[in-house]
C-alpha positions in Angstrom: 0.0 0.0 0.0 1.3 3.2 -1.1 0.9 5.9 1.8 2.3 8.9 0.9 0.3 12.4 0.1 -1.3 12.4 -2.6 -1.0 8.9 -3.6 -3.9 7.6 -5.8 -6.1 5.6 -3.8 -5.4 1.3 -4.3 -8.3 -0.6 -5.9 -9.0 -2.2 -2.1 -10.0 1.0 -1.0 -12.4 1.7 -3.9 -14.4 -1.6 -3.9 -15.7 -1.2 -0.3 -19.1 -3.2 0.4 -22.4 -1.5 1.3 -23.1 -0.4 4.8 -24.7 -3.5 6.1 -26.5 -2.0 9.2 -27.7 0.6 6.9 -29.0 -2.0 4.8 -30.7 -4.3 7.9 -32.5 -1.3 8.8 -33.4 -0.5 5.2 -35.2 -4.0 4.9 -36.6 -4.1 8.7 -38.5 -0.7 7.5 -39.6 -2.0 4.2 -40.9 -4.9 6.1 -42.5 -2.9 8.4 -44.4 -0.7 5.7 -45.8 -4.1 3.8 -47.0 -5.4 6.9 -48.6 -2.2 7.8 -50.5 -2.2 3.8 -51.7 -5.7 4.1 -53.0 -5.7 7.4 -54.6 -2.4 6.4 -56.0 -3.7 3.1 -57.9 -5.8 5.3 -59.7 -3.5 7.2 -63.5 -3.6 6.1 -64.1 -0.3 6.3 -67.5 0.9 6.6 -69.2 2.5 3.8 -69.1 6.6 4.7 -69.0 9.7 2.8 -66.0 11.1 4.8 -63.4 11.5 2.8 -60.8 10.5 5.3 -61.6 6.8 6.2 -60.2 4.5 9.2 -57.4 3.4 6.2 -56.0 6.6 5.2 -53.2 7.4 8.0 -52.2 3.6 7.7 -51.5 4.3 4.6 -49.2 7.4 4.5 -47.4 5.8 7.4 -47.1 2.9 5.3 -45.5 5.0 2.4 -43.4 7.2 4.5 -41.8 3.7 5.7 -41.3 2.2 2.4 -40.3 6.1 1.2 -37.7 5.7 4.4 -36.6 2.3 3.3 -35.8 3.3 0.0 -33.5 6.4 0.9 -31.7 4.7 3.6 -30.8 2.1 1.1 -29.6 4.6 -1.7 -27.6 6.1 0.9 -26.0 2.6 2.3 -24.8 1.9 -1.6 -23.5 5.6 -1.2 -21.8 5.1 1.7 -19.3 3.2 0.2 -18.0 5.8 -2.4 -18.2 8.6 0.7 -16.0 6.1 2.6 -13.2 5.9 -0.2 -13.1 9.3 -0.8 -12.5 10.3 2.6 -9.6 7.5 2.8 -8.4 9.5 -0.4 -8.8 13.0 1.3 -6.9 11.5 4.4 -4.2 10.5 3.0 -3.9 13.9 0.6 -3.8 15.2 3.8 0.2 16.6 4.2 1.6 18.4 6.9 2.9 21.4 5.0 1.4 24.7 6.3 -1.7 25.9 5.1 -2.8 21.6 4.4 -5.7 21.6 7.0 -7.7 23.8 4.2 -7.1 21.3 2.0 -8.1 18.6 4.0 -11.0 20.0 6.0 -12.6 22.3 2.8 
């Protein structure tokens, strides 16, 4: 492994796996949300005129889980490209004066 300043970064450090705790919770959500929509699809609502029926509120929570599953996955296949690049900006990091701008902004 090649450690100096400004080194390119090794393929090992590029080809990082997805966050896997990211991704547990990712699937526990999703899991969550589909649970919620069936078990809500089976509610025999009465027939009413009101607009806003004993399924509606299920329903967005239901969406906003599957909605929160979805993004924390994305940003669990992201994490690994955030991960290399701050092992990249690390090791740019020198300790000539002036290097903490470089590392830090």
């Amino acid at each position: 492994m090649n450690h100096e300043p400004g080194a390119e970064p090794t393929s090992r450090t590029e080809r990082r796996r997805p966050d896997r705790a990211a991704l547990a919770i990712a699937a526990g959500l999703a899991a969550l949300g589909v649970v919620i929509f069936v078990d809500t699809a089976r509610i025999g609502g009465a027939a009413s005129y009101a607009r806003v029926g004993p399924t509606v509120f299920p329903y967005v929570i239901a969406t906003a889980l599957l909605l929160l599953a979805a993004g924390t996955a994305v940003k669990a296949g992201a994490a690994t490209s955030r991960r290399a690049s701050a092992t990249r900006s690390r090791r740019s990091c020198g300790s000539s004066a002036g290097s903490w701008r470089r590392c830090c902004c």
